[in-house]
Structures are given as structure tokens and as C-alpha cells.
C-alpha positions in Angstrom: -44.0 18.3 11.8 -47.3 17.5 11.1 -49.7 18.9 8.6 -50.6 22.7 9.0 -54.5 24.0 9.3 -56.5 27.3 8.0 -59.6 25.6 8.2 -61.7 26.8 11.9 -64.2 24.2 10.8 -61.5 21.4 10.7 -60.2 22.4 14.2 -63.4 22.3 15.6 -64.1 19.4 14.3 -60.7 18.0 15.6 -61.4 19.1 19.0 -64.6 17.2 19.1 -63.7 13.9 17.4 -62.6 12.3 20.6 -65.8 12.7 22.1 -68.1 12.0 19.0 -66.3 8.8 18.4 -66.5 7.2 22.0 -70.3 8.1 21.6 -70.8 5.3 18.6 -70.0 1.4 19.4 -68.1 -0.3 16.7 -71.5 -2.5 15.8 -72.2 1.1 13.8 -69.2 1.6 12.3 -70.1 2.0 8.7 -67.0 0.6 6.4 -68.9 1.4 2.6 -66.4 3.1 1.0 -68.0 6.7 -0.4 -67.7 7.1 -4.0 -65.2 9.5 -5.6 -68.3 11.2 -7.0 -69.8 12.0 -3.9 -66.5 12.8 -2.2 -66.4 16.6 -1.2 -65.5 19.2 -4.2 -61.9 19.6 -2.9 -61.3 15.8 -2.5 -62.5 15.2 -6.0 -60.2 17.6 -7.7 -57.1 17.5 -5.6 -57.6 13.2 -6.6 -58.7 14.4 -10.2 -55.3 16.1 -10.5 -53.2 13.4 -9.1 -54.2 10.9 -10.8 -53.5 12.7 -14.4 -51.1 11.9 -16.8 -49.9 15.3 -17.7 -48.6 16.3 -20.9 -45.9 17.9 -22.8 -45.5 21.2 -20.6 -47.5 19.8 -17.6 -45.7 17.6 -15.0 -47.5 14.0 -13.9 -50.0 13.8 -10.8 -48.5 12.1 -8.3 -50.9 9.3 -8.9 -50.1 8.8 -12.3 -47.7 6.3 -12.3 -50.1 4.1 -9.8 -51.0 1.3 -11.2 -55.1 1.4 -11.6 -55.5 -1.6 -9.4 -53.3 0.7 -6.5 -55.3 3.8 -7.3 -59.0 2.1 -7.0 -57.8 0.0 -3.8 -56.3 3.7 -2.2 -59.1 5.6 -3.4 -61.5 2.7 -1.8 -59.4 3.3 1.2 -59.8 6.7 1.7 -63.7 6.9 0.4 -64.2 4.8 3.8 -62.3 7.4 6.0 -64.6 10.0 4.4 -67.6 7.6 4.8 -66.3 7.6 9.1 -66.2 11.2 9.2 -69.8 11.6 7.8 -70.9 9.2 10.1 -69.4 10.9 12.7 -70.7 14.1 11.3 -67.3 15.4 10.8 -67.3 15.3 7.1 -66.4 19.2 6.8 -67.1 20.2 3.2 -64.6 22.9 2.7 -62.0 21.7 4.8 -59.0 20.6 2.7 -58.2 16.7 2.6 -55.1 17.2 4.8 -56.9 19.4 7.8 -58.8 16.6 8.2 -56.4 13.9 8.4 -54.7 15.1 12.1 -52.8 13.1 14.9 -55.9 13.1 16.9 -58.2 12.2 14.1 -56.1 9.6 13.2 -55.6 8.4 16.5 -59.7 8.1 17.1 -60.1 6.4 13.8 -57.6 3.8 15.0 -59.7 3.3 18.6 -63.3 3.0 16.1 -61.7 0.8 14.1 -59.5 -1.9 16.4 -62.4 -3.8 17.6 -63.4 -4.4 14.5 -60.7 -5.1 12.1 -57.6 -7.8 12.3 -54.0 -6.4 13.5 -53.2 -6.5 9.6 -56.4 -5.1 8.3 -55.7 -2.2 10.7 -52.3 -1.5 9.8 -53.3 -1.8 6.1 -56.0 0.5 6.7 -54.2 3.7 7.8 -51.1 2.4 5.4 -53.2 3.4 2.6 -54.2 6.6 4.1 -50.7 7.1 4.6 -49.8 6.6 0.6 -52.8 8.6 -0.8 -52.1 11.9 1.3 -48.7 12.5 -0.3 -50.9 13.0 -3.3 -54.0 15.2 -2.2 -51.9 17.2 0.1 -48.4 16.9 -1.4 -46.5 20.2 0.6 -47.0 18.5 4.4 -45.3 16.4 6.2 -46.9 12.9 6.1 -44.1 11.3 8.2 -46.0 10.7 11.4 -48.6 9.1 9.4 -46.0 6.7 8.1 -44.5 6.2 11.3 -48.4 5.3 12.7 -48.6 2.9 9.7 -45.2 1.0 10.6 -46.1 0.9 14.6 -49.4 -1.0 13.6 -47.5 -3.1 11.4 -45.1 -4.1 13.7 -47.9 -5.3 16.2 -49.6 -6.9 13.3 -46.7 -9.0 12.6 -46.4 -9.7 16.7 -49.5 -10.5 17.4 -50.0 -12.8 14.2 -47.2 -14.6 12.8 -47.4 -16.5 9.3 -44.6 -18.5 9.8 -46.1 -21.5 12.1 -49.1 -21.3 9.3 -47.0 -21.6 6.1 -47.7 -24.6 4.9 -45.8 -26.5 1.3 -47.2 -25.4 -1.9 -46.7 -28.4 -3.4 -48.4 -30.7 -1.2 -51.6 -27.7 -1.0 -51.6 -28.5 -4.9 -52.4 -31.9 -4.7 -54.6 -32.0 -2.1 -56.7 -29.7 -4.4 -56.4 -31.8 -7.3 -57.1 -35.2 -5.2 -60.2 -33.2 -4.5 -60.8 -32.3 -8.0 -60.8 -36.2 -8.9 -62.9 -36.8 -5.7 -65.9 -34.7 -6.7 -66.0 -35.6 -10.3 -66.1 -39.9 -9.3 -69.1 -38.9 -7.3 -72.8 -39.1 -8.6 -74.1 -35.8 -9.7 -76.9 -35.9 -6.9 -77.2 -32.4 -6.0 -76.4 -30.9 -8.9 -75.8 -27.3 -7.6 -73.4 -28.5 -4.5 -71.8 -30.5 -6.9 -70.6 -27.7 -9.2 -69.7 -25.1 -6.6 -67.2 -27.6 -5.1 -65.5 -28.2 -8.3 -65.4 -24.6 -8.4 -64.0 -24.0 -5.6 -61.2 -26.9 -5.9 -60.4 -25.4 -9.4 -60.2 -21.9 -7.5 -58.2 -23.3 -4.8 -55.6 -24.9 -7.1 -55.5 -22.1 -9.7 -54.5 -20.0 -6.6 -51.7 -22.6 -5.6 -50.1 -23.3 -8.9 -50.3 -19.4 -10.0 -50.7 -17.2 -6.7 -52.0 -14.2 -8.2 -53.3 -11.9 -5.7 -57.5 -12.1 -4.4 -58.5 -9.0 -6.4 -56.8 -10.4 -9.7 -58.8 -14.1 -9.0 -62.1 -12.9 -8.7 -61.7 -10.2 -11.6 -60.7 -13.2 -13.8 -63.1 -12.9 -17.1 -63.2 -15.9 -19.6 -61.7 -14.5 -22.9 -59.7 -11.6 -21.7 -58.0 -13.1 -19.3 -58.5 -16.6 -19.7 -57.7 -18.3 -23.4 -58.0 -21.3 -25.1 -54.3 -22.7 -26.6 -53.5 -25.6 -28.2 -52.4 -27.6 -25.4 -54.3 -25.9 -22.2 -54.8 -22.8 -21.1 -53.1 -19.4 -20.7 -53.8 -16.3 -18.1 -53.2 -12.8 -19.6 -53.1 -10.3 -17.1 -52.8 -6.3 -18.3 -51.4 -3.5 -16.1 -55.0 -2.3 -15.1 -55.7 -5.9 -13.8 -52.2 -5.9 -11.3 -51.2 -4.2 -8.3 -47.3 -3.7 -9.7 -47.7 -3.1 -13.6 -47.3 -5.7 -16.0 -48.6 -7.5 -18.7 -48.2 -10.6 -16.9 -48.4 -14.0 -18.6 -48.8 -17.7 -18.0 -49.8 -20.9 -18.7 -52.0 -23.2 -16.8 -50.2 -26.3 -15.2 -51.4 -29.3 -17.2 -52.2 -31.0 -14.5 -55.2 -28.3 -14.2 -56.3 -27.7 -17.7 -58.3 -31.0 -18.2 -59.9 -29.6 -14.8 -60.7 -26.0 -16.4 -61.9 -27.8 -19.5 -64.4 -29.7 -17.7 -65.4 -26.6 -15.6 -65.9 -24.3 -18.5 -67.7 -27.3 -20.4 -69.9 -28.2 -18.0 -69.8 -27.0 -14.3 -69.7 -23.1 -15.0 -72.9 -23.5 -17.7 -74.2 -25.2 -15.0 -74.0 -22.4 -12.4 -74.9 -19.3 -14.9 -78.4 -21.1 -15.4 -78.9 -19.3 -19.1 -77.5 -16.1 -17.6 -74.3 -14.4 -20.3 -71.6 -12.9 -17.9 -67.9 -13.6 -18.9 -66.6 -13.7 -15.2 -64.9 -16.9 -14.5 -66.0 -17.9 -11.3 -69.6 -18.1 -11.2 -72.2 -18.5 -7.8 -74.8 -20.9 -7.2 -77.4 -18.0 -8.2 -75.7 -17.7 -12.0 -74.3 -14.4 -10.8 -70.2 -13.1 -11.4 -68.4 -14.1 -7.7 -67.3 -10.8 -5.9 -64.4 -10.1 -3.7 -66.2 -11.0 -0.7 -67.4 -14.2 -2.2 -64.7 -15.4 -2.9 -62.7 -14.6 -0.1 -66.0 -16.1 2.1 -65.5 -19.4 -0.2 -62.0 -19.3 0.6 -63.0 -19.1 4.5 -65.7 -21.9 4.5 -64.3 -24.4 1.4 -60.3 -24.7 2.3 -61.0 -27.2 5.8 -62.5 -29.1 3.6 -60.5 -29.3 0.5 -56.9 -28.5 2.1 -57.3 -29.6 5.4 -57.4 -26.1 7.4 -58.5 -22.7 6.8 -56.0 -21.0 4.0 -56.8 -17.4 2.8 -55.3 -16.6 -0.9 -52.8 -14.1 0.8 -51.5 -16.8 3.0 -51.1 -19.1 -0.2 -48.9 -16.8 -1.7 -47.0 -17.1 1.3 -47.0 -20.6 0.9 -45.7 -20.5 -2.5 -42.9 -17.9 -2.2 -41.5 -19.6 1.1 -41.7 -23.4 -1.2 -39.4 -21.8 -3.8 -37.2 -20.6 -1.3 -36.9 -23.9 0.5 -36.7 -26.0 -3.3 -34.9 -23.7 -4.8 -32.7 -21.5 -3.0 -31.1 -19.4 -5.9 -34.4 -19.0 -7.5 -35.6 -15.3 -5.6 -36.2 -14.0 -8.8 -39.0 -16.5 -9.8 -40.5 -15.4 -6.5 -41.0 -12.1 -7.8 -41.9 -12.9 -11.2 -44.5 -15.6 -9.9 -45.7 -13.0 -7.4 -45.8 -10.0 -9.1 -43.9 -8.0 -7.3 -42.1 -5.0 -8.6 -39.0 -6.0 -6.6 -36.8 -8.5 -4.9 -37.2 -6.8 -1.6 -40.4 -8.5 -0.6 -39.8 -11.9 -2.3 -36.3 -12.2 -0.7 -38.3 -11.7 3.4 -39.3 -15.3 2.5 -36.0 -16.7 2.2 -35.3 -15.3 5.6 -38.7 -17.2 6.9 -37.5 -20.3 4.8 -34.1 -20.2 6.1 -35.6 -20.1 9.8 -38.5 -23.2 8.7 -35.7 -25.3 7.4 -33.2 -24.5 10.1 -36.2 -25.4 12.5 -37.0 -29.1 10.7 -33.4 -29.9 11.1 -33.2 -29.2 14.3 -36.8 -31.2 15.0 -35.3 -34.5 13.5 -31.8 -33.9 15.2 -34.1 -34.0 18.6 -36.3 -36.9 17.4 -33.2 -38.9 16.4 -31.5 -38.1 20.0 -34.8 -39.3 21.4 -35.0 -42.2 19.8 -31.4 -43.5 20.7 -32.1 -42.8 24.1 -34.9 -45.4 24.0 -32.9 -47.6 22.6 -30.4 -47.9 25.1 -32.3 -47.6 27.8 -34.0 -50.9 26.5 -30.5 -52.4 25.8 -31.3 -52.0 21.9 -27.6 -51.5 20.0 -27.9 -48.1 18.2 
């Protein structure tokens, strides 16, 4: 059953969405996600309402129990599905949320939107859609979206498997801190260049040795989050600041906290240039590092620093599928170290480290075979 429509405006513009959206190339496609104050009157207050808490005689929105970092990444979501339909001049302004969001609709928005995003970006693209129309049109039936949402994810994980990429955590780690040692031996001959690779080393192997998701790193501010102890450093993360509750705390290896010391001493005054912002990781220009900067240093720094081109996702990856090979009763560190809000996703990498290790083995079985082969076909005793 799919969601039911009183809107003639929304039908038509249903009807017409096939052909408005084969007119634009996907060079035009604009992905700025429309603010929740611009969002039509109905989107606002149906999302208004879901996201209170409620009260003593008033039941919960069904966004309430979100956590804030969920609700601004959904709403983000579905400000650039509204943002589409302008484009497309769809963007009906009395339709209701859920006339809009049709089969066919959702269909074309997949077709504007393949050429231009990964497999994964795509499936988590109408996934979101999928959890945030529950809540601004709670009495239809949102099962075919979900089903849409698992068929793309399915093909994600096809087309693009992590395993072959997963790489040890531990051995990610020192790499980073071997390049940590490297920059700071060298001359400080380019100031500037100088500083943002420390950075980035530090960001690398803050990301290793405490995989915390990319929105959590680049929201990381020096004195909320970030605090001096007596013998390092500890991380404070509140509910607002995680995608599956919290408070969440923990210390900085000590391997890494002469590292941050140095960084907060020297590099990071460096970078701010006189400027008074509290984010930790700081540009070149003295400015706070955005999610796309940091994920853009993550694209262009890693090769150089770990060897190959590691996003932060794939590093929590890395470190959930480590523990499961090191320590195979551990799952629920996984989650902890993860923060995830159960042991269902953290135990899918002891499935994927069951299959690595089972693969090694099996690898030095076949290069031991090989190797007594030579020998006897030399005449060599085993």
C-alpha cells in the first residue's frame, strides 16, 4: 500500500516529474540542503510536532527520542529532497509532505541522483527519506520506501565491498604516529605546510585509536570536548554531539597526548593566525575545519600518511573488524568503542573477521604447499 493523495496539485506534479527530471543533466542537480525555515508551512509544523518532547498529557513526537545529531542529519536529508523538487519546480506548497514523496517521485529522484552520488551515498540518501516520513506523515504506509532503501543497499554492498579494503587498526596507528615523529624531525621551512600535516597525522590517528564517527571529529571544540587531565587528555562527548545517545567518554592513548600537546601548543596557534575559535582542527586560513574539509583532508592526506586512500568510515571498519580478529569475545568493546546502540551492527564484523582470518589461513596453507613443491622438485628435503 502506498501513501494515499488529496492533493490535485501533487498528482499533477507526479505525472509530470518523469519528464521534468530527464529535462535537467545531473551537472545541475543542486544538493544544498533547504533550511527548515524556508521549508513549506506544512513541512515545518508536521517536523515542529515530531520533534517535541511532549508533556504530562501530550504523547512524544515521533522524533523526540532522535538523538539531535540523527534529527539534523534527517532533517538535512530531507531539506535536499525539497531543495530537488524546487529545482525541478515541483516544490508544491500545500501539498502535504507525504503526497509528494510517491513511487514515481521517488523513482525519478533515484535516476537524478545515480550519476552523481556513490552506490552507498545513494542508498543512504533515500534511507533517510525513508526514516523521517514515518514522522511527518505517520498514518501511511512507508513500507515500499523501506523496501527501495534495502534494494539500493544491497547493490551498494555488491558493487563495493569493504572487506578486500579493511585494513589492521593497529598497524594504521603506527604509521600515523611514525608520521607524527617524521614531520616534527623536519625543519620548520614552510611553516604553514608544516603545521597542516601535523594536523592531519594527529587527525588521522585520533580517528584510529578512538573511531568516532566524521561528524563527531570535525565538531570536536577544545574545552568542551577536549580536556586537559593530569596525565593526557580526555574526549567528552554529550548526547547532542552522537548519533546513538550517550555521554560518551575517553581518554587519549598516551602514545598521542605528547602529540596533542604539541599541536595545541604550538601547531594549532600557528594555523588560527590571532583568530579565537575553540574548534579543534583548524585550516591553513585560521578558520574552524568543516565536514567537507575534513573529509577532503581525509581524501588527499591518507596516501601519504597511511599508505592508501582511507575515509574515517572505512577506519571504523578497520577498527571493529581488529577487535574481532584480537579479541574474539570482545563484541561488546566494539560497540562501546563505536557507539553503537547495539550489538547487531558491531557483531557483522565478526562475521567479515571470521571470513579475513579464514582467508589468511588458507593463503599461508597454499604458500606453504607451494613452497614444498619447489623444494622437491629441486631435490631439497622438506
Amino acid at each position: 500500500m502506498t501513501p494515499t493523495s488529496s492533493s490535485a496539485p501533487a498528482h499533477s506534479a507526479a505525472r509530470s516529474w518523469g519528464a521534468e527530471a530527464m529535462s535537467k543533466t545531473s551537472a545541475t542537480i543542486d544538493r544544498r540542503s533547504m533550511p527548515v525555515s524556508a521549508w513549506p508551512e506544512q513541512d515545518r509544523a508536521l517536523w515542529q510536532t515530531a520533534c517535541e518532547a511532549g508533556g504530562p498529557l501530550d504523547d512524544a513526537g515521533a522524533a523526540a527520542d532522535w538523538a539531535p545529531a540523527t534529527r539534523r542529519s534527517r532533517g538535512a536529508n530531507y531539506g535536499r529532497w525539497l531543495t530537488c523538487l524546487d529545482q525541478q519546480g515541483l516544490l508544491t506548497p500545500d501539498a502535504a509532505p507525504g503526497d509528494r514523496v510517491t513511487p514515481d517521485m521517488v523513482r525519478s529522484y533515484i535516476d537524478l541522483l545515480r550519476p552523481t552520488l556513490a552506490p552507498l551515498s545513494l542508498w543512504t540518501t533515500i534511507d533517510q527519506l525513508a526514516a523521517i516520513m514515518p514522522a511527518l506523515a505517520p498514518d501511511a504506509d512507508w513500507g515500499w520506501l523501506r523496501r527501495t532503501a534495502g534494494r539500493l543497499k544491497r547493490g551498494a554492498a555488491n558493487r563495493r565491498p569493504i572487506a578486500p579494503r579493511i585494513r589492521h587498526a593497529a598497524d594504521l596507528y603506527q604509521r600515523a604516529l611514525a608520521a607524527l615523529a617524521g614531520i616534527e624531525d623536519k625543519p620548520e621551512a614552510r611553516p604553514f605546510a608544516h603545521a597542516t600535516g601535523f594536523r592531519d597525522a594527529l587527525m588521522f590517528a585520533l580517528t584510529i585509536s578512538r573511531p568516532i564517527r566524521r561528524r563527531t571529529l570535525a565538531g570536536l571544540r577544545v574545552g568542551q570536548h577536549l580536556r586537559p587531565t593530569s596525565d593526557g587528555f580526555l574526549i567528552q562527548l554529550e548526547r547532542e554531539d552522537l548519533k546513538c545517545g550517550g555521554p560518551m567518554n575517553f581518554p587519549l592513548p598516551a602514545s598521542l597526548a605528547p602529540h596533542m600537546a604539541r599541536y595545541l601548543n604550538h601547531h594549532r596557534p600557528q594555523l588560527l593566525q590571532g583568530h579565537a575559535y575553540d574548534a579543534l582542527w583548524i585550516t591553513r586560513e585560521g578558520l574552524p575545519m568543516t565536514l567537507n574539509g575534513v573529509s577532503s583532508r581525509f581524501d588527499r592526506a591518507t596516501p601519504a600518511i597511511l599508505g592508501e586512500r582511507i575515509n574515517p568510515h572505512l577506519l571504523r571498519h578497520c577498527a571493529a573488524t581488529s577487535i574481532a580478529l584480537d579479541d574474539p569475545q570482545g563484541a561488546r568493546l566494539t560497540a562501546a568503542l563505536l557507539g553503537h546502540s547495539t550489538l547487531r551492527t558491531s557483531e557483522r564484523h565478526y562475521t567479515m573477521a571470521k571470513g579475513l582470518e579464514a582467508s589468511r589461513r588458507y593463503q599461508a596453507t597454499l604458500t606453504d604447499h607451494i613452497t614444498h613443491l619447489r623444494r622437491a622438485v629441486r631435490g631439497e628435503r622438506p
